[in-house]
Structure formats: structure tokens, C-alpha cells
TORVEX-754658 format. One record per residue (C-alpha): x, y, z negated; residue in three letters. Coordinates in Angstrom, 2 decimals. Last residue first. Example, Ala and Ser with C-alpha at 12.3 -4.5 7.8 and 13.67 -1.06 7.14 Angstrom:
BEGIN
<voro px="13.67" py="-1.06" pz="-7.14" rest="ser"/>
<voro px="12.30" py="-4.50" pz="-7.80" rest="ala"/>
END
This chain:
BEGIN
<voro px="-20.78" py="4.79" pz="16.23" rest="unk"/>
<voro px="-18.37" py="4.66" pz="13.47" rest="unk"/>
<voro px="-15.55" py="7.01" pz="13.65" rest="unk"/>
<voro px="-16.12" py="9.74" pz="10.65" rest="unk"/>
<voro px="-18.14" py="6.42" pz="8.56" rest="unk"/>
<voro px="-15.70" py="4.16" pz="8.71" rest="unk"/>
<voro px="-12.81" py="7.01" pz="7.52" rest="unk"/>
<voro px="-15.70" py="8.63" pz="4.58" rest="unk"/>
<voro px="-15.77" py="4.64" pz="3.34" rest="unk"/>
<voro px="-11.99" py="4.02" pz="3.71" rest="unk"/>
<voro px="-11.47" py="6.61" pz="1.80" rest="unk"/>
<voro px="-14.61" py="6.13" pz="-1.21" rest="unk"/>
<voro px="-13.37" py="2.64" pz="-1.56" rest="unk"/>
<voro px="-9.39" py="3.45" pz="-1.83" rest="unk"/>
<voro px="-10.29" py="5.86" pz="-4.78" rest="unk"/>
<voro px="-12.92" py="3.33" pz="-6.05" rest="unk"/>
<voro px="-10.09" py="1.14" pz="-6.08" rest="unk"/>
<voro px="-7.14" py="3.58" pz="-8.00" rest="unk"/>
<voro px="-10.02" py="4.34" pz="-10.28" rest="unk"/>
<voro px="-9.56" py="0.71" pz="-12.23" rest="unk"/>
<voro px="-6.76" py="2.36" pz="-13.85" rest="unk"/>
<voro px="-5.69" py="-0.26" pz="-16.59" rest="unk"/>
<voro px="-1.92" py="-1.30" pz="-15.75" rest="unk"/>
<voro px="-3.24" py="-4.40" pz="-13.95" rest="unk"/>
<voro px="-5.96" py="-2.05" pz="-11.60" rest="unk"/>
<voro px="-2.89" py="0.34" pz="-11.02" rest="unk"/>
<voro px="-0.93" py="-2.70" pz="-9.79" rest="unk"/>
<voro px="-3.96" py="-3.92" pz="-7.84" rest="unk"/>
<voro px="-4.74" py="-0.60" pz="-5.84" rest="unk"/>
<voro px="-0.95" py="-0.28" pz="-5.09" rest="unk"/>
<voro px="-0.91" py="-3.69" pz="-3.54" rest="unk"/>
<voro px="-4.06" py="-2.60" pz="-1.39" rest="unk"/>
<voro px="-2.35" py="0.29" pz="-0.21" rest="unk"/>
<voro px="0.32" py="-1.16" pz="0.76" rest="unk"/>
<voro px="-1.59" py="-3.99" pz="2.76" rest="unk"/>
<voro px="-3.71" py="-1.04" pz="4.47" rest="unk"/>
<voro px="-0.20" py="0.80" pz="5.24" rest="unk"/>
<voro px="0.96" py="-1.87" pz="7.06" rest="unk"/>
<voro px="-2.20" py="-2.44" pz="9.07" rest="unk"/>
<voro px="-2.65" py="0.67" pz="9.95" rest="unk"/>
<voro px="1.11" py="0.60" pz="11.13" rest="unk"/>
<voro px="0.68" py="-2.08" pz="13.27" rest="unk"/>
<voro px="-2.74" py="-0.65" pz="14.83" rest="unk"/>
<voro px="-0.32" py="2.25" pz="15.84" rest="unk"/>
<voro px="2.19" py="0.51" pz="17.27" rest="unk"/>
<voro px="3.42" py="-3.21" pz="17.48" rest="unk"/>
<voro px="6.85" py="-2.26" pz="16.85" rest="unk"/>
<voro px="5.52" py="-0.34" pz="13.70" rest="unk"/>
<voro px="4.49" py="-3.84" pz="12.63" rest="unk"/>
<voro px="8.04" py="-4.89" pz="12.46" rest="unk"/>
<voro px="9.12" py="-1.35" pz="10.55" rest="unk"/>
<voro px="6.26" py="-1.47" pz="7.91" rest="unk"/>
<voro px="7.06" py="-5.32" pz="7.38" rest="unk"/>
<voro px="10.90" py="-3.86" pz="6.48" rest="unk"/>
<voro px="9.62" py="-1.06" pz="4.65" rest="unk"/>
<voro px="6.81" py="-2.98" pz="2.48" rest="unk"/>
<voro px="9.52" py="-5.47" pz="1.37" rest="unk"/>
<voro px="12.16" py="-2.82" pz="1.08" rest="unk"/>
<voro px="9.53" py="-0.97" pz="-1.68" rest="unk"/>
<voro px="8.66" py="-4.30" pz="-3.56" rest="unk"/>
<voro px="12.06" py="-4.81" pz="-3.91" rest="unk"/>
<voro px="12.93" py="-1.12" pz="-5.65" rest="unk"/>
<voro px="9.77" py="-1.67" pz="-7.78" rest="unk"/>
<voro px="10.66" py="-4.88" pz="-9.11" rest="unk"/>
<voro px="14.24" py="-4.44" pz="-9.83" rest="unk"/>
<voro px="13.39" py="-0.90" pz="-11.57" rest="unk"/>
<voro px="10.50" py="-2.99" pz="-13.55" rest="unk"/>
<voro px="13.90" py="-5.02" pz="-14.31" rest="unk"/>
<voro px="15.89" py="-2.56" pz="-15.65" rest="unk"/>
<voro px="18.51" py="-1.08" pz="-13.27" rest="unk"/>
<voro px="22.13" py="-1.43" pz="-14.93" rest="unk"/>
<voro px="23.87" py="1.40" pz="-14.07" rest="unk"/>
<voro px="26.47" py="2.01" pz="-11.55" rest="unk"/>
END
């Protein structure tokens, strides 16, 4: 087996952190999972923000914007 480097560390933890919250919230259904994949996204938003791509938020923005405004009464 090869030695991971430790970005691969990072990134291989980070992903069984999100799975194993994604699976307890799934338990609590659909509102669960939103929430899961809200926190995800929000983690991705502020590694891409770190690594210089401050699109990755007005990406996020702009979705959750045209989602609010599709079901808002």
C-alpha cells in the first residue's frame, strides 16, 4: 500500500466524517439529509475560498437564492 500524503489523509477523513453524519441524519429523513448536505456544502465553499476561488460562494449564493425563491410563498 502506498503511503497517502497528508492532503490524501485530510481529504479521505473529511469524506467519512461527512458520510457517517450524512448516514445519522439520513435516519431523520429528508430534512436530515438537507441538512447534511448544507454543512457539506458549506465546508466545500470554505476550502475553495482558502485555495483562492471565492466563486465557489457566490455559486452556493445564487442556488440557494433561485431554491428560496422556487418555494417561497
Amino acid at each position: 500500500m502506498a503511503a497517502q500524503t497528508k492532503a490524501e489523509r485530510t481529504a479521505a477523513n473529511r469524506l467519512a466524517h461527512f458520510e457517517r453524519r450524512q448516514a445519522e441524519r439520513a435516519a431523520r429523513g429528508p430534512r436530515g439529509l438537507a441538512e447534511s448536505w448544507i454543512e457539506r456544502a458549506r465546508a466545500i465553499a470554505a476550502v475553495r475560498e482558502k485555495n483562492g476561488d471565492p466563486e465557489a460562494w457566490n455559486d452556493l449564493a445564487r442556488t440557494i437564492s433561485t431554491w428560496v425563491s422556487r418555494y417561497e410563498a
